[in-house]
N, C-alpha and C positions, 0 to 999 in steps of 0.2 A: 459551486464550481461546475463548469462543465468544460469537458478537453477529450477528444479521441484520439484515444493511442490504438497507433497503428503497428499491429506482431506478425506483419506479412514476414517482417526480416530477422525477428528474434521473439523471444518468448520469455522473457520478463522488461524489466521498467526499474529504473532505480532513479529516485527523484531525489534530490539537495538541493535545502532552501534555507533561507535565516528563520530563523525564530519566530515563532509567532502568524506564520504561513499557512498553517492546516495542515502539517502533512501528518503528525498523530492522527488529528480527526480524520484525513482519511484511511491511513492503517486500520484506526479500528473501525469505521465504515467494513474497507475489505475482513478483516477478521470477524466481523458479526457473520459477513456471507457465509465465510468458511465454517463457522461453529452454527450455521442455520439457526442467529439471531436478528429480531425484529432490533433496526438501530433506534436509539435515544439521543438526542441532547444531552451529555455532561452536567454542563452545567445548570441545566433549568429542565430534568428528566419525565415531569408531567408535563412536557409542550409536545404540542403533535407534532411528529418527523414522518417527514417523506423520503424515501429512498430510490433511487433509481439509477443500477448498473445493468445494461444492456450490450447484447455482445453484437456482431457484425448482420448479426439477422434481428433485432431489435429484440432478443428474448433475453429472459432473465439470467445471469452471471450465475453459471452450474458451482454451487459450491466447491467438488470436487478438482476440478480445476485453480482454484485459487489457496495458493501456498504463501503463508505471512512467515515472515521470518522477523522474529522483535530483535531490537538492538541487543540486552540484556538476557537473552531467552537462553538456560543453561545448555539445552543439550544443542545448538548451534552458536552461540556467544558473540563477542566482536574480536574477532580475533583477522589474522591472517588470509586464512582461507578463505572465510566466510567474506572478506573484503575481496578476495580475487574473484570468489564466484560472481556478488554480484557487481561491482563495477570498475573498470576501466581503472588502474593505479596511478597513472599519468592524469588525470581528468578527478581521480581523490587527491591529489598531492593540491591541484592549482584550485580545486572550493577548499580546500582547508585552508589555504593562503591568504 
């Protein structure tokens, strides 16, 4: 996959897709950043993987900067909040339709 997001005008990204999309694999892409892991393949974990997140000066994605929030993750959960923070209630009502 490759796609530039552009954070001139905001500072996160919330993506909804059907099933079977990539969007796990790429959470846990960003999540290895964050925990300063080399990524793997899942399912086939001795195949060689290449990685590459590059910010607007083509340098590497500063770990410290990237906050994963899991769906299920206890001390932020799925709850209310956690729905307002990151996207738009009007725009979750019409993907879950």
């Amino acid at each position: 996959m490759e796609h530039a997001f552009d954070f001139k005008k905001c500072n996160a990204a919330a993506l909804y897709a059907p099933n079977g999309a990539m969007k796990s694999s790429l959470a846990k892409t960003f999540q290895d950043i964050a925990d300063r892991k080399k990524s793997s393949d899942r399912m086939f974990p001795n195949r060689p993987t290449k990685r590459s997140v590059l910010d607007e000066n083509d340098t590497e994605l500063d770990p410290e900067c990237v906050l994963m929030i899991r769906p299920y993750d206890e001390d932020f959960g799925s709850n209310e909040k956690t729905s307002n923070l990151l996207v738009n209630a009007a725009l979750r009502k019409e993907h879950q339709k």
